[in-house]
N, C-alpha and C positions, 0 to 999 in steps of 0.2 A: 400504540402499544403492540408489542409484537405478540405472535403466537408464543404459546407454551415450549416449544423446542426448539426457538429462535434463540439464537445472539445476536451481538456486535462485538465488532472490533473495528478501531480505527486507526490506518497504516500511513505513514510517509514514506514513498521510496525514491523522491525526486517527483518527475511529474507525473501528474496524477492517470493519466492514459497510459503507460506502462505498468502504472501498480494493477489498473484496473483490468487490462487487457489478460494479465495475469489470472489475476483473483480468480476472474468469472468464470472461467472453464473449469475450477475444480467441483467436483460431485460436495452434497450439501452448499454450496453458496447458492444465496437463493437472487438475490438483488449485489449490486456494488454503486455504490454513490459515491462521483466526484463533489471534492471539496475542499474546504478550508477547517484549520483548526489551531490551536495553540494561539493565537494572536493576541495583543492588551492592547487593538485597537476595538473602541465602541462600533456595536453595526454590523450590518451585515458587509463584508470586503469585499469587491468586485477584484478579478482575475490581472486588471490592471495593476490596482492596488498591492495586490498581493505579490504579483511578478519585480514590483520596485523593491520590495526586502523591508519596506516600513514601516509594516503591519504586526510583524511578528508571527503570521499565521504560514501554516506549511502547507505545501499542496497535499493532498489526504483522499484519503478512498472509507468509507465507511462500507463495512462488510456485513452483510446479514446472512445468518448462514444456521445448518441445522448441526449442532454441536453430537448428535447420535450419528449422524453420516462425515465427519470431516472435525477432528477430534483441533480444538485451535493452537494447542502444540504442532500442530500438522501445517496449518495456517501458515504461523510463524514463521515456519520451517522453507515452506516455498517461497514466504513473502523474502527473507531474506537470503535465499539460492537466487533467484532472479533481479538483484538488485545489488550495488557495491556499500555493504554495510560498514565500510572501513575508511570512508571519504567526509571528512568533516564539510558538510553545506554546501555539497556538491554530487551530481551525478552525469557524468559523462560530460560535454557542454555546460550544461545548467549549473548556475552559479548561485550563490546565495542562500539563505537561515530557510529560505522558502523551496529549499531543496533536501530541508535534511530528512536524515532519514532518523525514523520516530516512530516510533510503539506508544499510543496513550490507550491505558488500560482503561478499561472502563468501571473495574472492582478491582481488589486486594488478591482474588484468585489469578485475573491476568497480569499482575504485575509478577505475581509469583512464579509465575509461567512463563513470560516474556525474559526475566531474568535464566531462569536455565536453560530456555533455547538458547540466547546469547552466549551461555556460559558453555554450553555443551558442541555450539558452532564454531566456537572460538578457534579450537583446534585443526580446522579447516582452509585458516586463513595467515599469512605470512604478517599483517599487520593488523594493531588492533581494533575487535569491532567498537564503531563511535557510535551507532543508536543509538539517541534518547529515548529513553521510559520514563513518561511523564504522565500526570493523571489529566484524563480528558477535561478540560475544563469551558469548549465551545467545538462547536461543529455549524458551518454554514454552507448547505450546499451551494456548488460552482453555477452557473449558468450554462441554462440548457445547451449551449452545444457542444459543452464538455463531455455530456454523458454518450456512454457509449461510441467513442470517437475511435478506437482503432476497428472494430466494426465498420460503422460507415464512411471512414475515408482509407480503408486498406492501401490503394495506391499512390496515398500522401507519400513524400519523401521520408518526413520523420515518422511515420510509422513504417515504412519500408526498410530504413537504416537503422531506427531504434530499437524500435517496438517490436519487429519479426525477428531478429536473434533473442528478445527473453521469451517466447512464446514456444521458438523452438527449444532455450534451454529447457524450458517448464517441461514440453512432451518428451523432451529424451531423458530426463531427471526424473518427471514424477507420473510418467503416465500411469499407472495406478489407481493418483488421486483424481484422474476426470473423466469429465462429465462423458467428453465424447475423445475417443483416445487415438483416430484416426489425423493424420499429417496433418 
């Protein structure tokens, strides 16, 4: 059970050490959990499973975070600047269902929400956004060495190539919203 002025939300933006590498630096997030979600395969999916396109399930970040410090229209709003919201099942490289990009709310308030970021981002963008807004229906965290991976493998390739251009779009876009606002 979370505390009294916790959320959640849970984001697809491709793979899940981008979305996460993202998230965590904004002020109010308190945790970011890689994962799985959406799937109509029984069980818990392993990274394998999931990377075949199978499963049904997306790779996901589940965000905890204090809705008084980081309003989750705000959320939205970075999760979808640092990601290609206009790429049906794909992001960058990554191919497949297990790459889309997805908003599952978790109440009627974030669906309502999630729809007029979209609506109000739209205008931003030469082609249309494809997000799904789906209601969360499973969340299975990844295996531990997912978590916190652009952290401890900074001078990986894919996090060198990938991962450090949304990190710098996030500081030159949103420094405002983090935690620690320095390079």
């Amino acid at each position: 059970m979370l505390p009294e002025r916790h959320a959640e939300a849970t984001l697809g933006g491709g793979c899940f050490w981008c979305t996460e590498a993202v998230l965590q630096r904004l002020k109010g997030v308190q945790r970011v959990f890689p994962g799985y979600a959406g799937g109509t395969v029984p069980g818990t999916p392993t990274y394998r499973e999931v990377c075949s396109g199978l499963t049904g399930h997306a790779e996901v970040v589940r965000v905890v975070f204090d809705p008084q410090l980081i309003a989750y229209s705000d959320l939205l709003t970075v999760f979808m600047a640092t990601h290609d919201p206009t790429t049906l099942n794909r992001q960058g490289a990554d191919r497949g269902t297990q790459y889309r990009s997805v908003i599952f709310y978790h109440d009627a308030g974030q669906q309502q929400t999630a729809r007029e970021v979209i609506s109000r981002l739209q205008a931003y963008y030469n082609d249309p956004i494809v997000t799904e807004i789906a209601p969360l229906s499973n969340f299975h965290p990844a295996e531990a060495e997912h978590f916190d991976y652009y952290n401890q493998h900074p001078e990986q390739g894919y996090c060198r190539v990938v991962i450090d251009p949304k990190v710098k779009k996030l500081r030159e876009g949103f420094a405002g919203l983090l935690k620690d606002p320095a390079p």
